[in-house]
C-alpha positions in Angstrom: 94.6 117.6 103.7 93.5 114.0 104.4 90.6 112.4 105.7 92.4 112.4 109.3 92.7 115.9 109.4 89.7 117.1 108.1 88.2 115.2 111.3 90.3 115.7 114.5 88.6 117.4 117.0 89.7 120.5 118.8 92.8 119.7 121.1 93.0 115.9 119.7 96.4 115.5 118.9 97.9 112.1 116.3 99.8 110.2 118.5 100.5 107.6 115.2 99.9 107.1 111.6 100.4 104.8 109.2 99.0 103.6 106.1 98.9 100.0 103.6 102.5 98.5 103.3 104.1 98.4 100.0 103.6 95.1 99.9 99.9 95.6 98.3 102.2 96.4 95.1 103.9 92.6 95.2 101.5 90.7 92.8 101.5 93.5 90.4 104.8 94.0 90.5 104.9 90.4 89.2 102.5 91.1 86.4 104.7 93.5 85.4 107.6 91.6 85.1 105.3 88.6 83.2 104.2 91.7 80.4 107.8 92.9 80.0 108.8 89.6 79.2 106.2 87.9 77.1 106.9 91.9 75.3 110.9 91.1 74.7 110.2 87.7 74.1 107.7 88.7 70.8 110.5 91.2 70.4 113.4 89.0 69.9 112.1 86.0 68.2 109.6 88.0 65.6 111.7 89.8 63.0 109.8 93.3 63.3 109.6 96.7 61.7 110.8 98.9 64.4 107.6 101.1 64.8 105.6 97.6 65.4 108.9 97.0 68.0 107.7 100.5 69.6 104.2 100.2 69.8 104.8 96.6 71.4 106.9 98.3 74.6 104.1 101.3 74.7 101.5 98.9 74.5 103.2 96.9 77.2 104.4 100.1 79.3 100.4 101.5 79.2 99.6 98.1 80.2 101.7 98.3 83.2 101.1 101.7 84.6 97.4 100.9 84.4 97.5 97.7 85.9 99.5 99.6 89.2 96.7 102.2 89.6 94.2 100.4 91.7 96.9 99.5 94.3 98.6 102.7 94.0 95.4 104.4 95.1 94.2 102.2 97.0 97.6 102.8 99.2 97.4 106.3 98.7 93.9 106.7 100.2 94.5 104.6 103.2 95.0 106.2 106.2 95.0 104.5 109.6 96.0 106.7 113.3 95.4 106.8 116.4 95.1 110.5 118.4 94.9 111.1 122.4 91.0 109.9 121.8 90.0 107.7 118.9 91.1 104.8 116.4 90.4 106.7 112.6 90.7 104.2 110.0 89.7 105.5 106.5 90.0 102.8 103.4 89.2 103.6 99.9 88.8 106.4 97.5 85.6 105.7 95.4 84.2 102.9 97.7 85.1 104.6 101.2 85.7 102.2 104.4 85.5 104.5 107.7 86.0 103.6 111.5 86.3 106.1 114.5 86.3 104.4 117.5 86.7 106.2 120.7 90.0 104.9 122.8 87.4 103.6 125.6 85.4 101.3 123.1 88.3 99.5 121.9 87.8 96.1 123.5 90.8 94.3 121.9 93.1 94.9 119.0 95.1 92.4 117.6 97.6 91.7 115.1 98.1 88.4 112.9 101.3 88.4 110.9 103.0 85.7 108.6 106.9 85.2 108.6 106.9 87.5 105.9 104.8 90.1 107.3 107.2 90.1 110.7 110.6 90.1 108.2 108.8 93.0 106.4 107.0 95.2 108.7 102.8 94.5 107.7 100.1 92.0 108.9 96.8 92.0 109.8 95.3 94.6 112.1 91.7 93.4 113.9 89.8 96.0 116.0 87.6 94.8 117.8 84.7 97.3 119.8 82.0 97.3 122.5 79.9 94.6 121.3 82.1 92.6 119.6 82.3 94.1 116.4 85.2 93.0 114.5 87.1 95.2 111.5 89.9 93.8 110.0 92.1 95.3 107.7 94.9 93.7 106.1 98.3 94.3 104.6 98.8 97.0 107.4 102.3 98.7 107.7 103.7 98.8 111.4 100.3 97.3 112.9 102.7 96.3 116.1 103.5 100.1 116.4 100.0 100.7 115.7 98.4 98.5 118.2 101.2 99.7 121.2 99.8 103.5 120.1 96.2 102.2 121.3 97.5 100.5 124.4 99.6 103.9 125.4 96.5 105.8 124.8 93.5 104.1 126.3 92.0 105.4 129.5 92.5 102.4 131.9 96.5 101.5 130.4 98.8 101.7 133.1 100.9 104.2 130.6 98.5 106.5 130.2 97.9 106.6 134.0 101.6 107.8 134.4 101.5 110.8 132.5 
């Protein structure tokens, strides 16, 4: 059970959900690469016994699946909705980032997004509350769909007066 779960409120209902786009896994995904590499380059021009050949591939294959832990949980532990009342944004696993925001104190949401981020579904989501607070969280999958969940929702949108 996730963090948005545990606090929904009797009769609040998730009208969307999302989390961190893949994308948070590009630069390591690139590291990667650069590891297996440099590891088949040592491979192929060192003449090797074959356990040093072995240990070489482990070394670089533990090297890999620790260096995508942080954004795997990182991703994993982000969870960002919207329910007939409130925003719930929850960030982290050991260092926790929270918002909940009641629909009638969002002032503004907004969404900034690259080429890249429009081509591949993510950009920045800002929320901004009474009082001018500003959170922004980045690298956000569907923050479009996100940010029309929070219009359809709120009190005073011309949707929500329809229903």
């Amino acid at each position: 059970m996730g963090y948005i779960e545990k606090h929904l409120a009797p009769g609040e209902e998730v009208a969307f959900r999302t989390r961190l786009h893949p994308v948070i896994f590009a630069g390591t995904a690139v590291f990667a690469a650069c590891v297996i590499g440099v590891t088949a380059l040592v491979v192929a021009r060192n003449d090797l016994a074959p356990e040093t050949v072995r240990l070489l591939w482990l070394a670089a294959a533990a090297i890999i699946v620790v260096s995508f832990t942080p954004p795997w949980l990182r991703w994993r532990t982000s969870e960002f909705a919207v329910t007939n009342r409130r925003v719930l944004v929850k960030v982290g696993l050991l260092s926790i980032h929270t918002i909940e925001l009641l629909l009638p104190k969002v002032e503004a949401i907004g969404v900034d997004q690259t080429l890249a981020g429009r081509v591949f579904g993510y950009g920045t989501l800002r929320i901004v509350g009474t009082g001018g607070t500003v959170e922004a969280f980045p690298r956000v999958a569907h923050p479009q769909a996100l940010r029309e969940a929070v219009v359809r929702q709120a009190p005073g949108s011309a949707v929500s007066r329809a229903r």
